[in-house]
C-alpha positions as CSV (number, residue, x, y, z in Angstrom):
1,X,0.0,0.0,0.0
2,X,1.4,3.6,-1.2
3,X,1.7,5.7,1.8
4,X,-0.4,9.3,1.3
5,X,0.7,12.5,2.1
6,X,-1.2,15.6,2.0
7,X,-0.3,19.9,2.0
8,X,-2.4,22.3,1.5
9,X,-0.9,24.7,-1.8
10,X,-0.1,27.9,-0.2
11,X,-0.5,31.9,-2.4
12,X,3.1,31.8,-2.0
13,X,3.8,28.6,-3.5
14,X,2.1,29.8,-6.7
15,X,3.3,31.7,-9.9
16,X,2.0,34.6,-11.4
17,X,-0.6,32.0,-13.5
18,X,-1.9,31.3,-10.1
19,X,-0.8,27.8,-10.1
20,X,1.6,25.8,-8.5
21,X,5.2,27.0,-9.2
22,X,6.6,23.6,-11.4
23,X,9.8,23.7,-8.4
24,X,7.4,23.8,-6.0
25,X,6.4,20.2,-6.7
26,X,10.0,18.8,-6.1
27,X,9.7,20.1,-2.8
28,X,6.2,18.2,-2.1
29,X,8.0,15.1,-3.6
30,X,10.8,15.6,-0.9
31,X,8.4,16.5,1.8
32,X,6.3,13.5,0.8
33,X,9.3,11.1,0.8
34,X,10.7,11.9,4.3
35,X,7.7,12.1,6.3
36,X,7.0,8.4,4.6
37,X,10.3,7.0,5.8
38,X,10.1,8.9,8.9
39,X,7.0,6.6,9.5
40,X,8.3,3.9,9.1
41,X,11.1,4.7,11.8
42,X,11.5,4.1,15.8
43,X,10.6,7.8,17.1
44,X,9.8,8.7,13.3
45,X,13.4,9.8,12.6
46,X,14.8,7.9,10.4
47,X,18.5,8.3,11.1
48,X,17.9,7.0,13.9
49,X,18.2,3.5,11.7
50,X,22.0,4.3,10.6
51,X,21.1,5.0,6.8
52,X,20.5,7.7,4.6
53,X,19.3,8.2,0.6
54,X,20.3,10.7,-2.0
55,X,18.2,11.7,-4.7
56,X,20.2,11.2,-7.9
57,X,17.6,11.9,-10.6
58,X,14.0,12.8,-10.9
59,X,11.1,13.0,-13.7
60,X,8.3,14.8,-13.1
61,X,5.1,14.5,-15.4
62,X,2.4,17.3,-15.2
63,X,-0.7,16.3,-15.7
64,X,-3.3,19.9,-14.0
65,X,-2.7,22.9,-12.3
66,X,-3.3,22.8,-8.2
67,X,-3.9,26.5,-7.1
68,X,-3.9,28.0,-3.5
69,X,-5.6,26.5,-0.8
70,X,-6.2,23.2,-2.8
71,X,-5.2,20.3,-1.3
72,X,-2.8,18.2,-2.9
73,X,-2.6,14.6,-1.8
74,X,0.4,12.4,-2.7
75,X,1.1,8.4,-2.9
76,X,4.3,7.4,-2.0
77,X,5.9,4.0,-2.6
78,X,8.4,1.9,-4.0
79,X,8.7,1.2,-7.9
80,X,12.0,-0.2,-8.1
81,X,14.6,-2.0,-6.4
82,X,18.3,-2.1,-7.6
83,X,21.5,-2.4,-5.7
84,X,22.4,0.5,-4.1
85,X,19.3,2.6,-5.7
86,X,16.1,2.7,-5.3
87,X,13.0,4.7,-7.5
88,X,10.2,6.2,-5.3
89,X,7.1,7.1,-7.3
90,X,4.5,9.9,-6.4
91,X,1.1,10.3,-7.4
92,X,-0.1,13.4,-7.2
93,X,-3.7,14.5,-7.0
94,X,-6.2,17.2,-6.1
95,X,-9.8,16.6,-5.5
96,X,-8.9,12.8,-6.7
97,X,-8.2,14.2,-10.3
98,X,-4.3,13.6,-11.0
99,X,-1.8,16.7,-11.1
100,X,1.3,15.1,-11.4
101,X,3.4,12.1,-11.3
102,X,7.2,11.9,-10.5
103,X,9.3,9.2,-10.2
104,X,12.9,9.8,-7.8
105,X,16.1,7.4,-8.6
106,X,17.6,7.4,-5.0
107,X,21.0,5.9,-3.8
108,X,21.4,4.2,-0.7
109,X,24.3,6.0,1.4
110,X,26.4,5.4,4.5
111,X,25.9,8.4,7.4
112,X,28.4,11.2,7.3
113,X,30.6,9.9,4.5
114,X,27.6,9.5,1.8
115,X,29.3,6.5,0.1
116,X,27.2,4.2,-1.7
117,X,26.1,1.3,0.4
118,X,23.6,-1.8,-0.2
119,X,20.1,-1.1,1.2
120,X,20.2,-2.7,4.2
121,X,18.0,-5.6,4.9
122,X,16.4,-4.0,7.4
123,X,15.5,-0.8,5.5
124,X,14.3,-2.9,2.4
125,X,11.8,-4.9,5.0
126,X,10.5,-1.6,6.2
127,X,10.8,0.4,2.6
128,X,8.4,-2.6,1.7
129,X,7.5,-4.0,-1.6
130,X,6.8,-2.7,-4.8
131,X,4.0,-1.3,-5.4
132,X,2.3,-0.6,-8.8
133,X,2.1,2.9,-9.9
134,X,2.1,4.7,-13.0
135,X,4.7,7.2,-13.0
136,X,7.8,8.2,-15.4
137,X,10.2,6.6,-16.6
């Protein structure tokens, strides 16, 4: 199961067409991502578990505007496994009609030295399965 986040869009968040400022939606996707793994850590902090993640590359589809004070609710999940990365997909929608999709390559990383490092077991278990979204390649 995709875990959902939700923001409200903010004025300030929006461009002068009164919709969400595309860089805007990066930040959601980040937002999104750590309060997901944050869940699914003791305390909710996920350093806590000895790992980190770097986002290496990210596509970002458009699909309709959000606008301030809209809500914009997210799915998060797994889409891919490899060895050290990782792709997190996001679903992105407003009033249950889709805004966006976005899919993040991450890279699993060793605390304080950010070297490449296999996900650990542990973190996989807890990252989950893959779920099935549609997002970009």
């Amino acid at each position: 199961m995709p875990f959902h986040y939700q923001t409200r869009i903010r004025y300030g968040e929006c461009d002068q067409q009164g919709v969400v400022f595309n860089a805007n939606y990066m930040v959601y996707m980040d937002d999104a991502g750590e309060q997901w793994i944050s869940s699914l850590s003791p305390g909710g902090n996920f350093q806590s578990l000895g790992w980190d993640w770097m986002v290496v590359r990210s596509v970002l589809e458009w699909q309709a505007p959000a606008h301030s004070g809209d809500t914009l609710v997210i799915e998060v999940g797994i889409v891919r496994y490899g060895s050290p990365y990782f792709d997190i997909g996001y679903v992105g929608t407003v009033d249950g009609k889709p805004a966006f999709t976005a899919r993040a390559v991450c890279v699993s990383v060793a605390p304080v030295t950010l070297k490449k490092c296999p996900i650990p077991a542990e973190i996989r278990a807890r990252l989950g399965e893959v779920v099935e979204m549609t997002v970009p390649i």
